[in-house]
C-alpha positions in Angstrom: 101.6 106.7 -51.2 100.1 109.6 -53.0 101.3 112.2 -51.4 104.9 111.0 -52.4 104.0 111.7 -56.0 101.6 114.8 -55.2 103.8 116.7 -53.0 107.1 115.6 -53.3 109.1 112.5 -54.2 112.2 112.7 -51.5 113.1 114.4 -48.1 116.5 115.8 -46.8 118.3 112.8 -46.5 119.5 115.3 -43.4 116.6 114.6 -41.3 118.6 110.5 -40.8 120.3 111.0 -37.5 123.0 108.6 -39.1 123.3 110.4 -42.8 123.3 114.2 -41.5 123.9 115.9 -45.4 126.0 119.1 -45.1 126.0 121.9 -47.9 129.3 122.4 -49.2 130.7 125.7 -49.8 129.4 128.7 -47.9 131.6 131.6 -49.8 129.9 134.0 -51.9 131.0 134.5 -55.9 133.2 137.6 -56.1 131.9 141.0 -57.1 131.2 141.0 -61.1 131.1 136.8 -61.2 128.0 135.3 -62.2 127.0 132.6 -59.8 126.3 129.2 -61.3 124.3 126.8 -58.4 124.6 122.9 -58.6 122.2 120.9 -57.0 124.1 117.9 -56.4 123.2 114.2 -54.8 125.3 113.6 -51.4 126.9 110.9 -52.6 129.7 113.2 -55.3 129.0 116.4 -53.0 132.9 116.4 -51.5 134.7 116.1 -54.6 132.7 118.0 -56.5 132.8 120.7 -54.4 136.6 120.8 -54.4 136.7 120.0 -58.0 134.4 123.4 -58.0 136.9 125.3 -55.8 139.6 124.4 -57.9 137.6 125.3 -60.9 137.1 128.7 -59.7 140.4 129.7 -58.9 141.4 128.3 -62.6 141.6 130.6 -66.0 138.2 128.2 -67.2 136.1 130.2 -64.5 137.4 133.7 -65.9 137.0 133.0 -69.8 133.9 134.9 -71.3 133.3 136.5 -68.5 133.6 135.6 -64.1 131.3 132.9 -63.1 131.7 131.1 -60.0 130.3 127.1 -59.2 128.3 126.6 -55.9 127.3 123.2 -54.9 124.6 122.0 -52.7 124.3 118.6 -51.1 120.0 117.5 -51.7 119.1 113.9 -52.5 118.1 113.2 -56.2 114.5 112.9 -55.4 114.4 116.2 -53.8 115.5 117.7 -56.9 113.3 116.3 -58.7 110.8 116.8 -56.6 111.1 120.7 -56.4 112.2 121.1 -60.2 108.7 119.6 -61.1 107.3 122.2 -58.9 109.4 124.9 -60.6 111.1 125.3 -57.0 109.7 127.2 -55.0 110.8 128.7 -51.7 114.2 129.8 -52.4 114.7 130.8 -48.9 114.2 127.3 -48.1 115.6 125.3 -50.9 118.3 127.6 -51.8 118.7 129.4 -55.3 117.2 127.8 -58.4 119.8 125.7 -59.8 121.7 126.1 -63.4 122.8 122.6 -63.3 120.8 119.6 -61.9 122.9 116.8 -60.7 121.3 113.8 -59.6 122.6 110.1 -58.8 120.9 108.7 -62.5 119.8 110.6 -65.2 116.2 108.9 -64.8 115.5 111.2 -62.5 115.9 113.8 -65.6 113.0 111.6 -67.3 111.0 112.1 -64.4 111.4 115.5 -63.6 110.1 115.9 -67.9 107.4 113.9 -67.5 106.0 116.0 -64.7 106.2 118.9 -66.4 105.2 117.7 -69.8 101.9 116.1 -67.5 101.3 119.4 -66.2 101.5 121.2 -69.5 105.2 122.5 -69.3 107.8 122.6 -71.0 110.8 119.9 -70.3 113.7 121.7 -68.7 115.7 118.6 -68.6 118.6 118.1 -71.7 118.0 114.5 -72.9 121.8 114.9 -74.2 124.8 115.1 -71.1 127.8 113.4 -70.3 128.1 111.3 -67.1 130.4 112.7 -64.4 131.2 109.3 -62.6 129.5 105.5 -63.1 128.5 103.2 -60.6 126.5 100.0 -61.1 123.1 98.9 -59.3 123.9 95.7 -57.3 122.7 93.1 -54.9 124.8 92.9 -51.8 124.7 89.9 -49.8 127.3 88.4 -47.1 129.8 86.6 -48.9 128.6 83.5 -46.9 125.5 83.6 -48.4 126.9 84.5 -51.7 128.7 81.4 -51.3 126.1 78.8 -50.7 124.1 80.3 -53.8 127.6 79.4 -55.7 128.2 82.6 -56.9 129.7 83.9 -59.1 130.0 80.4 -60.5 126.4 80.3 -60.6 124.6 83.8 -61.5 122.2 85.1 -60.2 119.4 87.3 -60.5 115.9 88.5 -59.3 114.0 85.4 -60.5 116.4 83.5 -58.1 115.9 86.0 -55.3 111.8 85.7 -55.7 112.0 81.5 -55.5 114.6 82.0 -51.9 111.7 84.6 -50.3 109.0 82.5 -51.5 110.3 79.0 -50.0 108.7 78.4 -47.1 112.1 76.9 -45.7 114.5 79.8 -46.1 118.2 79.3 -45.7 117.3 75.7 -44.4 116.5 74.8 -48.1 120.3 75.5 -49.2 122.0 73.8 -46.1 122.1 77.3 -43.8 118.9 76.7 -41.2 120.9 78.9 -38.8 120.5 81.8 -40.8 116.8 81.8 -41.2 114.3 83.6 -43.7 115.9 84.8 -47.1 115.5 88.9 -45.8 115.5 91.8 -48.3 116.5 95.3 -47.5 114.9 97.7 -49.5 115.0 101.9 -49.8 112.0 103.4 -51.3 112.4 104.5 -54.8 110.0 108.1 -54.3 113.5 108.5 -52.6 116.2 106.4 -53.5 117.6 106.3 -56.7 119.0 102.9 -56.1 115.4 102.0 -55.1 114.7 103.1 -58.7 117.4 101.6 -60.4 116.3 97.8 -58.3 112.3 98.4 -58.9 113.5 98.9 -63.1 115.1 96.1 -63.1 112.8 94.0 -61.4 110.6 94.9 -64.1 112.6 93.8 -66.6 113.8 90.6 -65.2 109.6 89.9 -64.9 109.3 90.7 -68.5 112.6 88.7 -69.7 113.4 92.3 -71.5 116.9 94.4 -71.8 115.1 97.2 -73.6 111.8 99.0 -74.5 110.0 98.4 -71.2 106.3 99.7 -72.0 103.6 100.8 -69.8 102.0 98.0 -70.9 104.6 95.7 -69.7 104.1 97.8 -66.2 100.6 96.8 -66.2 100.5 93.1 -67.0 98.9 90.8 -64.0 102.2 88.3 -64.2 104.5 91.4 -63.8 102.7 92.4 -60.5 103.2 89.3 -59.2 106.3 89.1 -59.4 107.3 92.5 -58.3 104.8 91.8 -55.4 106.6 88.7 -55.0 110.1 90.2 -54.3 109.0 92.9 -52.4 107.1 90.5 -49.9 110.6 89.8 -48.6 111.5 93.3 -47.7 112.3 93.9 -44.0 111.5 97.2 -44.3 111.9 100.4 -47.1 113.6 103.7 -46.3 114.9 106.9 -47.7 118.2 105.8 -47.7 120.4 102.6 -48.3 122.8 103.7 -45.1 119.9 102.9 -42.7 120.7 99.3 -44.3 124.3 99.7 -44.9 125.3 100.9 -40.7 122.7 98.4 -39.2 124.5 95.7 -41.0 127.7 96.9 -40.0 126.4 97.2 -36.3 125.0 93.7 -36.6 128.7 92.6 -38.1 130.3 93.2 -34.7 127.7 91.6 -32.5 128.3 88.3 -35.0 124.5 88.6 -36.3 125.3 90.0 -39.5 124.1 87.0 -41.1 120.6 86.9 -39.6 119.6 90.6 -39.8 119.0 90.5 -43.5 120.3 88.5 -46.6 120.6 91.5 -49.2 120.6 94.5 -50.1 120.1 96.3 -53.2 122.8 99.6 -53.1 125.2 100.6 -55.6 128.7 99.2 -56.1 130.4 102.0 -54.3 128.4 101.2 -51.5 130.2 97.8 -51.2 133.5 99.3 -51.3 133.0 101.6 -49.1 131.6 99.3 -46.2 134.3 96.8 -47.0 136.6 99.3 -46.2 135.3 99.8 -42.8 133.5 102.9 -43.8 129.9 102.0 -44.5 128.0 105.8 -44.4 130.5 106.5 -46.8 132.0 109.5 -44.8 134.7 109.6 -42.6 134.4 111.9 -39.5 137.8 113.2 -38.1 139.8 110.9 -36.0 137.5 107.8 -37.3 139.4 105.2 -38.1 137.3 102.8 -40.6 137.4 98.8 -39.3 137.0 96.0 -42.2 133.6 94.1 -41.6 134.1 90.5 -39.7 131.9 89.2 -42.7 132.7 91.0 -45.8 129.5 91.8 -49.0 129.8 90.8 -52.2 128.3 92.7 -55.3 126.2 90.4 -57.1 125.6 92.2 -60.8 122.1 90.6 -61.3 122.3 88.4 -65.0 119.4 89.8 -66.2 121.0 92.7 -66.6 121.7 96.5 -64.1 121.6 99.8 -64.4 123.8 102.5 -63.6 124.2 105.6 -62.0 125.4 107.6 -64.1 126.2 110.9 -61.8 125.0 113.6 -64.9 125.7 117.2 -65.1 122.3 118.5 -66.6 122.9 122.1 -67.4 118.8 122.7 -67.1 117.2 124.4 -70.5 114.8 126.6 -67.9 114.1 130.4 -67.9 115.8 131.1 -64.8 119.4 130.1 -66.6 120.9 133.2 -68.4 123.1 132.7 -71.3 126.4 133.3 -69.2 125.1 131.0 -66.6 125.0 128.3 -69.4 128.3 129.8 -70.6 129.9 129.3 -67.5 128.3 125.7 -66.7 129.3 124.5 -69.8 132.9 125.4 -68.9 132.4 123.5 -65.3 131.2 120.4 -67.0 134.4 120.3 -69.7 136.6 121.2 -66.5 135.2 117.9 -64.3 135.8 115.7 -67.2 139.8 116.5 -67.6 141.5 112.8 -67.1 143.3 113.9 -64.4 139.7 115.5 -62.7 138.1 112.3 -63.6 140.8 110.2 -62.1 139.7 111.4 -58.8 136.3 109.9 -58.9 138.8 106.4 -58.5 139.0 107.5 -54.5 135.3 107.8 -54.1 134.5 104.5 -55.2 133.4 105.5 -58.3 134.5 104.7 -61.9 135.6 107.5 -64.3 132.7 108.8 -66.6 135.2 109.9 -69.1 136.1 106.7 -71.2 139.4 107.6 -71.8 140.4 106.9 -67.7 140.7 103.6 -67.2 138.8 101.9 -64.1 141.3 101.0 -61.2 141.5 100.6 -57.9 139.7 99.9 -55.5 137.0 98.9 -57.9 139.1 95.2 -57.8 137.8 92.1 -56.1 139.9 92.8 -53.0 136.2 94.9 -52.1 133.9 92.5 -53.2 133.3 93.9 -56.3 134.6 93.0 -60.6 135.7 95.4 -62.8 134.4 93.7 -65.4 130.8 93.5 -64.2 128.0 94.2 -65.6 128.2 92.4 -68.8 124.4 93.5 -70.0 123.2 97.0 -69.2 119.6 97.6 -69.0 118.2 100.6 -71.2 116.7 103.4 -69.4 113.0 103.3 -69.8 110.8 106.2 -70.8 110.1 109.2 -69.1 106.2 108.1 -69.2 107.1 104.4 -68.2 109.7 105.5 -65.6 106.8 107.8 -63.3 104.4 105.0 -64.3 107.2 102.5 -62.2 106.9 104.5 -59.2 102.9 104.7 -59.5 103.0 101.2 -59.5 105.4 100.5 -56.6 102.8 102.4 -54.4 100.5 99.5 -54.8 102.9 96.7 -54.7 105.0 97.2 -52.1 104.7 94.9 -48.9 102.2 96.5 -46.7 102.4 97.9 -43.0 101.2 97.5 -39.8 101.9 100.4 -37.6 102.1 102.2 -34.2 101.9 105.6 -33.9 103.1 106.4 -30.4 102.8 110.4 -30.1 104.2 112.7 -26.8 101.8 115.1 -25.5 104.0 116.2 -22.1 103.4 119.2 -20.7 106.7 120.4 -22.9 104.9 119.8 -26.3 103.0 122.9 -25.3 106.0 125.4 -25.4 106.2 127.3 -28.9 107.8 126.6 -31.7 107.2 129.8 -33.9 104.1 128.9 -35.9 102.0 127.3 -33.0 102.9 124.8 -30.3 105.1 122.2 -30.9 102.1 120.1 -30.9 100.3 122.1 -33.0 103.8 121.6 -35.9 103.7 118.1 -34.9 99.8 117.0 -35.0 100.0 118.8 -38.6 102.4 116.7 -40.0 101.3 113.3 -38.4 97.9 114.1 -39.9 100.1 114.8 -43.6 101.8 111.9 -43.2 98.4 109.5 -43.3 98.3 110.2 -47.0 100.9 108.6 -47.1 99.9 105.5 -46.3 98.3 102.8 -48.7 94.8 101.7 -48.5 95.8 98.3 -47.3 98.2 99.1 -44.2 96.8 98.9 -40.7 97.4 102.0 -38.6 97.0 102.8 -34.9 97.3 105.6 -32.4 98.5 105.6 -29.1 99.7 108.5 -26.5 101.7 109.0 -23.8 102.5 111.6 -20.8 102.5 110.6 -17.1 99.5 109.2 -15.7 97.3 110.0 -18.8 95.5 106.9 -18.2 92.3 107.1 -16.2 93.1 103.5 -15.1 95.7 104.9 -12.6 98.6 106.5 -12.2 101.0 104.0 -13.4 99.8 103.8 -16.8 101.8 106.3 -19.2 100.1 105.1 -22.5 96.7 105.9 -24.1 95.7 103.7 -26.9 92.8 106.4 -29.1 92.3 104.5 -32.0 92.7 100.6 -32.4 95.0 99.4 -35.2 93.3 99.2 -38.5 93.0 99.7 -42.0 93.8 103.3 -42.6 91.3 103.4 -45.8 88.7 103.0 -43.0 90.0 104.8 -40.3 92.4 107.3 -41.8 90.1 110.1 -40.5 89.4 108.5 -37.4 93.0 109.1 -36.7 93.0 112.6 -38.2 90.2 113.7 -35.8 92.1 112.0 -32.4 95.4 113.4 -33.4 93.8 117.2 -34.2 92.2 116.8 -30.7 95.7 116.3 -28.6 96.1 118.5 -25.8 99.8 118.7 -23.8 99.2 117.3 -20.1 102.3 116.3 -17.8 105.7 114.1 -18.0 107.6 111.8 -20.3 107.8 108.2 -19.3 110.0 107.4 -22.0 111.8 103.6 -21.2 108.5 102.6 -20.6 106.2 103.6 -23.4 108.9 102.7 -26.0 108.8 99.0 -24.5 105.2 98.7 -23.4 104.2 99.7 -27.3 107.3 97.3 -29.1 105.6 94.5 -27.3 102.9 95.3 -28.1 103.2 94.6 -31.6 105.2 91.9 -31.2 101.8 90.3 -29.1 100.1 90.8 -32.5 102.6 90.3 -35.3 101.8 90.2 -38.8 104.0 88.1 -40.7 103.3 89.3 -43.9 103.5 93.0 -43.1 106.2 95.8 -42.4 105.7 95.8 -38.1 106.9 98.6 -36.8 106.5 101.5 -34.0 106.6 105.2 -35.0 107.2 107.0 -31.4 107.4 110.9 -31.6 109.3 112.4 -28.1 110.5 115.9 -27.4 112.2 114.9 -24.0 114.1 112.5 -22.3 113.0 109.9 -19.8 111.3 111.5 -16.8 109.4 108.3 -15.3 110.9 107.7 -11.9 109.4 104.4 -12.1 111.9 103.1 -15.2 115.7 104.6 -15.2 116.9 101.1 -16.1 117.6 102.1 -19.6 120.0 99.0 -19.8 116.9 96.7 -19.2 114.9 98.8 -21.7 117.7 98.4 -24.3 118.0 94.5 -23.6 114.3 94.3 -24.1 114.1 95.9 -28.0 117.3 94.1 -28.4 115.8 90.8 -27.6 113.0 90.6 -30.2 115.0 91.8 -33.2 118.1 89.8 -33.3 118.8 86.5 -34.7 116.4 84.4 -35.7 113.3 86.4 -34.1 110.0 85.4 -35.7 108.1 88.5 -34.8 110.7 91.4 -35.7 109.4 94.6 -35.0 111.4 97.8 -36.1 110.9 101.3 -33.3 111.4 103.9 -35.5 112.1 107.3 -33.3 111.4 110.9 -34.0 113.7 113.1 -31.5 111.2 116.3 -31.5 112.5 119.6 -30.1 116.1 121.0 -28.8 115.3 118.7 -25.4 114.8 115.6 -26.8 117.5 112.4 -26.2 118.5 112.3 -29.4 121.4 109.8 -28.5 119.2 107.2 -26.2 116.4 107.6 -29.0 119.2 106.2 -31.5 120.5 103.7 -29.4 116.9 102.4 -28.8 116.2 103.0 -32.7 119.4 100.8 -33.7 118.2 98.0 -31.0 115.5 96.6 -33.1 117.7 97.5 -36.7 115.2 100.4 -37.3 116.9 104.2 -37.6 116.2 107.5 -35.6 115.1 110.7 -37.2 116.2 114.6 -35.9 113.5 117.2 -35.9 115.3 119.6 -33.3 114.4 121.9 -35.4 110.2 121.8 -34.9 109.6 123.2 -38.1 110.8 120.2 -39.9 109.1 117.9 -38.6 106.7 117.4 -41.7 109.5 116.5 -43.8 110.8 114.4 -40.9 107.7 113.0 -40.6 107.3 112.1 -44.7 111.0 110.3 -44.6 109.7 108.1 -41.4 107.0 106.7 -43.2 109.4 106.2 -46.2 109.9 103.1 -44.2 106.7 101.6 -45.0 
């Protein structure tokens, strides 16, 4: 997972076909205002974009001299990510930003830390007031909640690490129906609930509220139990909605209870799913439909952390003195009682103290108001980045598929070389990503491309196998790919998914990465139907050999909605790279997953 670290800690949360982002204001400032750009996590981007709009039509934007607050939707490790670069590519990335707003104001210690290991300055304030709270908690179906006798009982990551270690699952608390205890999982290069859930795993290891030290990090008993928990994981990802609408999808097919047992996600995220709504975002004409088996927030008793939504007005040389000026005025602007009453309707509670927390942070959502009573401390910039180092080499290792198109279409331009060219680039990136330990394989597919005959679509090039061995075995085979003739799309996906399921790994991540820039072309296989039963089959219920088909729709042409469907079959996600010249950050958040 190096490259994470090296090049980047997050993608655009954009590139999930379920989570598109969206920027939120495209106006310009007026002639003679200074502009003041906010970076801003997705999660706060609608209201604080109309909290912004209302701010600049108010007397606070004139005072000292026109400024005028621009917000832009970019997950919290993509901030961090390009501030510890000293963000480059302003074509790309938009402006450099006067205030940095991620989800948790760790991500400030991080971002420091970087710097100060590159010989920099810090640029991040280590004093700032939180726009809007929400706790880290463990969602699980209320169900399940129940037979753990919560809240009567608490509960806490110790107690998750004995249910994924015994050997009997559910079965050992009365519940053989529901199978394997199943952790969901982002990945905390990413995620800052991720972040928040691999902290305080930490802490519950080390029986410690406070004062976590990299010596802590680095004890044998610690890894073990960090390796311990994360050897339940179903699978990681960039983002908790993968999670969140799989669940949800799960809910009205009646398998909620058997696609995974919890989840760690923030509080909002509880209310928001049930509410009906579990991406968070209603789309026009949506009309949000109460889960069948409602979560419950579990506020872990060793303690949580929060996200504490910060307005960091960033101490860098890029930020004049009216730039300051005017974010200053922004930041005492959002934090008005009746501005911060607003953050009620998100989900959210205030960040100002002096606005009480209300609905619909009540019970009727699965969630207590009075929860968390002990609040973990924030660990050091240095111990925070030494976390994530750490994580890299603990998390539950992969075995995976990499099932790559080379039609006769993969050869039409895409503005800086083929679309092949784009895409054999980033697949060979995206090895780095990859620890030592997981097993990788490559496989390709066009029409015919087998010399066995003209009915097999699929060419395996390199074996599955530990990439430390045969990372540049795979670099050389996927530098060497040629375009050559149709896309035999129901097929392939199927022929690969069983594949793995013929040689499952029960204690590894299984899963299929398939790269496509068409749709189904195989004459052979239209029965999409029988396709879709087939992925379905293996990943519901009780399966003992889950595989997750991850998908990559490549290119304007590709089926972006079958690829979903067929995605979502076996709980996995689909990715959108229609633009080609994403594809290596499309490619990055894909293996996220592992």
């Amino acid at each position: 997972m190096k490259r994470f670290i090296a090049v980047g800690l997050a993608i655009l949360s954009m590139a999930l076909v379920a989570c598109k982002g969206r920027d939120s204001q495209s106006t310009t400032a007026p002639k003679g205002c200074a502009t003041i750009p906010v970076v801003s996590s997705p999660e706060k981007v609608d209201l604080l974009t109309k909290l912004a709009q209302q701010f600049n039509d108010s007397s606070a934007a004139k005072s000292g001299g026109c400024v005028f607050v621009q917000i832009k939707s970019m997950s919290s490790g993509t901030q961090a990510t390009l501030l510890s670069e000293g963000w480059p590519d302003e074509a790309t990335n938009g402006p450099k930003p006067v205030i940095f707003s991620p989800a948790a104001s760790a991500w400030g210690g991080v971002v420091n830390q970087r710097l100060t290991d590159k010989g920099q300055q810090p640029i991040v304030p280590t004093t700032f007031k939180s726009f809007m709270l929400t706790p880290l908690v463990i969602a699980m179906p209320k169900p399940m909640a129940d037979a753990l006798g919560y809240p009567a009982t608490p509960i806490g990551y110790g107690d998750l690490l004995k249910l994924a270690q015994d050997p009997n699952g559910w079965a050992a608390r009365g519940h053989p129906e529901w199978g394997a205890f199943k952790l969901g999982k982002t990945n905390p290069n990413f995620s800052t609930s991720a972040l928040n859930a691999t902290v305080a795993q930490y802490y519950a290891a080390t029986a410690k509220q406070r004062d976590l030290s990299l010596e802590d990090v680095n004890r044998p008993d610690v890894a073990a139990f960090n390796k311990g928990v994360e050897s339940a994981v179903v699978h990681y990802g960039d983002t908790t909605l993968t999670f969140l609408n799989n669940w949800y999808r799960n809910d009205t097919r009646g398998t909620a209870l058997t696609y995974v047992s919890a989840v760690s996600v923030e509080e909002k995220s509880v209310i928001d799913y049930n509410k009906g709504n579990p991406d968070g975002i209603l789309q026009a004409g949506e009309n949000p439909r109460p889960p069948r088996v409602p979560l419950v927030a579990i506020y872990p008793k060793e303690g949580t952390l929060f996200s504490d939504e910060p307005l960091f007005i960033l101490n860098a040389d890029w930020v004049s003195d009216r730039q300051r000026q005017g974010a200053q005025a922004f930041s005492d602007f959002v934090q008005r009682p009746e501005n911060q009453r607003q953050v009620l309707s998100f989900g959210f509670r205030p960040g100002n103290p002096q606005v009480a927390v209300g609905a619909p942070i009540s019970k009727t959502y699965g969630v207590d108001p009075t929860q968390p009573q002990t609040t973990l401390t924030v660990p050091s910039p240095e111990v925070l980045v030494g976390i994530i180092d750490k994580w890299g080499e603990q998390r539950k290792s992969a075995k995976v598929l990499l099932v790559i198109d080379v039609s006769g279409s993969m050869g039409e331009d895409a503005g800086d070389g083929t679309k092949l060219d784009l895409a054999k680039r980033a697949a060979i990136d995206a090895l780095q990503d990859f620890k030592a330990d997981d097993q990788v394989g490559l496989r390709i597919f066009s029409t015919g491309i087998n010399a066995r005959g003209p009915d097999t679509d699929e060419l395996d090039l390199v074996p599955i196998g530990p990439i430390a061995s045969n990372r540049e075995a795979v670099a050389t085979r996927i530098d060497s790919l040629v375009p050559t003739s149709g896309t035999p799309l129901y097929s392939v996906a199927k022929n690969s998914y069983n594949f793995l399921k013929s040689s499952y790994d029960p204690a590894r991540i299984n899963a299929v990465v398939l790269l496509t820039d068409g749709k189904n072309e195989d004459p052979r296989n239209e029965d999409f139907s029988s396709t879709l039963n087939a992925l379905r089959a293996g990943s519901e219920g009780l399966s003992t050999t889950p595989v997750r088909l991850f998908t990559i729709g490549y290119g304007k042409d590709a089926d972006l909605a079958t690829l979903k469907r067929m995605a979502e079959a076996t709980n996995a996600a689909a990715y959108d790279a229609s633009d080609p010249q994403t594809i290596n950050k499309v490619f990055t958040a894909v293996v996220s997953n592992f």
